[in-house]
N, C-alpha and C positions, 0 to 999 in steps of 0.2 A: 335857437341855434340848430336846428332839427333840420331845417333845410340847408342851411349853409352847410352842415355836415353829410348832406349825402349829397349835393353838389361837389364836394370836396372830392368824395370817395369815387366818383366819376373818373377823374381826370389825374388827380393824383399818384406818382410810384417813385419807389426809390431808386437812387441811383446808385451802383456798385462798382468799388474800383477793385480790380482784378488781378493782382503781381503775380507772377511768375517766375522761380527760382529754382532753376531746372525742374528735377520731377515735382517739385514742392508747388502749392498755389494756395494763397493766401487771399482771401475774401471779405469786406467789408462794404460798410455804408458809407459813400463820401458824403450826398448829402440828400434834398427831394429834389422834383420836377415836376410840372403840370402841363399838361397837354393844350394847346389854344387850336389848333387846325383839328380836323379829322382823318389830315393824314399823314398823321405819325409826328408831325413840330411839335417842340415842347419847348418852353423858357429853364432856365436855372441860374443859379449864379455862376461868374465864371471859377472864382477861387475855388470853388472845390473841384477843379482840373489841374490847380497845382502841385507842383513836384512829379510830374507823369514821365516817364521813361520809356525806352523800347522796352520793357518788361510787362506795361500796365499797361491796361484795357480798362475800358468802363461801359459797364454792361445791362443789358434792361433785364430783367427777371421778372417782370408782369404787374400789375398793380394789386403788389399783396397788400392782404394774406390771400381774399378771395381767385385770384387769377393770376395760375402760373404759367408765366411762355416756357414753355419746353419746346426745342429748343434756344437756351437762349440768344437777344439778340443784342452786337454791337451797335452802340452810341455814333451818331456821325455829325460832325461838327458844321453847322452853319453859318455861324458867324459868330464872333466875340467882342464884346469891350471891354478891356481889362479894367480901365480908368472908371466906368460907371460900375462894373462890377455885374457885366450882365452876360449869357450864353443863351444862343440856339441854338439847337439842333433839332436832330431828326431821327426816329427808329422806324426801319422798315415793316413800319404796319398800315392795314388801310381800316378806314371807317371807327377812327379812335373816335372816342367820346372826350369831351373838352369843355375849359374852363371859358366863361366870360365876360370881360373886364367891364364894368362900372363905367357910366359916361358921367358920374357925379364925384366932384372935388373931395378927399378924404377931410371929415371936420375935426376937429377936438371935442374930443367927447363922446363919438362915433363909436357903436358898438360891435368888435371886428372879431376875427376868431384868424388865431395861425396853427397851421399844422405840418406836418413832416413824420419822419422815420427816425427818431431817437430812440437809443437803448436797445438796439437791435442785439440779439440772439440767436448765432450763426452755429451750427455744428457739425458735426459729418454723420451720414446717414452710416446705415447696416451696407451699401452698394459702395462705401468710402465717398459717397456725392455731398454735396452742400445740402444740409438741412434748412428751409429759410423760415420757418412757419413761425419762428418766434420771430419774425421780420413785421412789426405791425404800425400801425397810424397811431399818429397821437394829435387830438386836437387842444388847444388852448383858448378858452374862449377871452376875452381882455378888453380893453380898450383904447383908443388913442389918447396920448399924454399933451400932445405938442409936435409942430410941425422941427423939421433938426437935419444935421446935414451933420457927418464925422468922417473923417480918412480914414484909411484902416491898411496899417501896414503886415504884410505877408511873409516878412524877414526873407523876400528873397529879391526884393530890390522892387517891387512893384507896390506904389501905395493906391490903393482904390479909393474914390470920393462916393460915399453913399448918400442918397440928397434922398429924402424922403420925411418920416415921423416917426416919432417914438411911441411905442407898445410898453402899458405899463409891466406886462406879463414878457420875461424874455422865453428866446425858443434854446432850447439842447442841441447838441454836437447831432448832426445829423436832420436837424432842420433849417439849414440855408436851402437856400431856391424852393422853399415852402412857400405855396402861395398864402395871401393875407384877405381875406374876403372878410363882405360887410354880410348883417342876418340873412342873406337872400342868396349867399355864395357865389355872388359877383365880384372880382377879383380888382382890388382896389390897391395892391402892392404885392411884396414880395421880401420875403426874410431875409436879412443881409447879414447882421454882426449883432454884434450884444455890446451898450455903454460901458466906459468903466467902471471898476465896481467903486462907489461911491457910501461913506457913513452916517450915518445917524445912532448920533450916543449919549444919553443923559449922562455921563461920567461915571457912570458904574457898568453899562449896558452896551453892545455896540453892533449896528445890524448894518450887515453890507444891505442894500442897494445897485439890482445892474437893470439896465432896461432892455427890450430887444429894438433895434433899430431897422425901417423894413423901406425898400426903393418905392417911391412912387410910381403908378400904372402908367403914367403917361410918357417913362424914360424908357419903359419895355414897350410901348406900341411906335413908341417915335422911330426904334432899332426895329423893331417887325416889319414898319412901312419902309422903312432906309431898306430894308433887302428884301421886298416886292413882297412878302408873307399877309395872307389873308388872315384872319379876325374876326369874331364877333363881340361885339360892344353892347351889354345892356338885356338881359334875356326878357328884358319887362317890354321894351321898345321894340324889340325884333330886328332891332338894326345891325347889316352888316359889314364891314368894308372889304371888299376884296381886292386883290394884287393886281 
């Protein structure tokens, strides 16, 4: 996992939703991103852009811990599928470093790792500024259970279809649009939702059961190519498509 994990830490940051309540601002992790261009596109899921208002912003603050953007910068929308449950966008940077996707089927059995920004630890500095440094990665190394497909309803009128495989390892609050890479850190999916939580109980004992459920690569490249977005496929092959 050594290499998948510093392929990871390349492309990898969190994303930050922003309210604003007159003089007040309140600051969190909606959820992660990964970078696939090098100049500045990034996939995530789209549900963690739900419930946004003219008050909220969602914001890049650099790929912590190691690199802080000062100043920070706003998220810009490139395109969406609510239904598949997928986002592009774009931050105004140039010559990002970026992930790249697996020209091979995900198998059962497959050894993958998922990671994201859970458990974040936000405070105010001594300037009254945002402390992010307890902002850090988290990987999960797992592996694939079974190819699977589930809705997932958002309680606000939008059900998304997640078509992908089950991860015997689920991800935390804060790792949706984590990328899913196999040991080579080639990006073979993407973090979607968590199963329900399901039992196992001899009759005295009872152990919930949830799995993480992750989109397969080729429903985020099919939406990369639908809006003309370059890509590279495969760091082993050197292959790349462009726009």
């Amino acid at each position: 996992m050594v290499k998948a994990v510093r392929e990871i830490k390349k492309g990898m940051f969190p994303i930050f939703r922003r309210i604003s309540m007159g003089p007040q601002v309140g600051l969190g992790v909606a959820g992660s991103g990964f970078f696939v261009s090098n100049d500045g596109v990034f996939v995530t899921t789209a549900h963690i852009f739900d419930g946004a208002d003219a008050q909220t912003q969602f914001i890049y603050y650099g790929r912590l811990p190691e690199n802080l953007q000062n100043p920070a910068l706003q998220i810009q929308e490139i395109a969406r599928d609510n239904n598949n449950d997928i986002y592009i966008g774009r931050i105004a940077l140039a010559n990002t470093d970026f992930l790249r996707f697996s020209n091979v089927v995900a198998e059962v059995g497959q050894t993958v790792c998922i990671a994201g920004y859970p458990l974040a630890r936000i405070t105010l500095n001594a300037q009254g500024g945002f402390e992010l440094s307890g902002v850090r990665r988290y990987f999960q190394p797992s592996f694939i259970l079974d190819h699977g497909e589930a809705n997932a309803d958002n309680g606000r009128g939008v059900i998304r279809t997640h078509r992908g495989f089950l991860i015997r390892d689920f991800g935390l609050f804060g790792m949706s649009g984590g990328p899913v890479v196999d040991i080579e850190g080639r990006i073979i999916g993407m973090q979607a939702s968590v199963t329900d939580p399901r039992e196992s109980t001899n009759g005295t004992r009872t152990i919930t059961v949830e799995n993480a459920l992750a989109i397969n690569n080729n429903r985020i490249v099919e939406m990369l190519e639908a809006n003309g977005i370059g890509y590279a496929i495969d760091a082993t092959n050197n292959t790349v498509t462009e726009p």
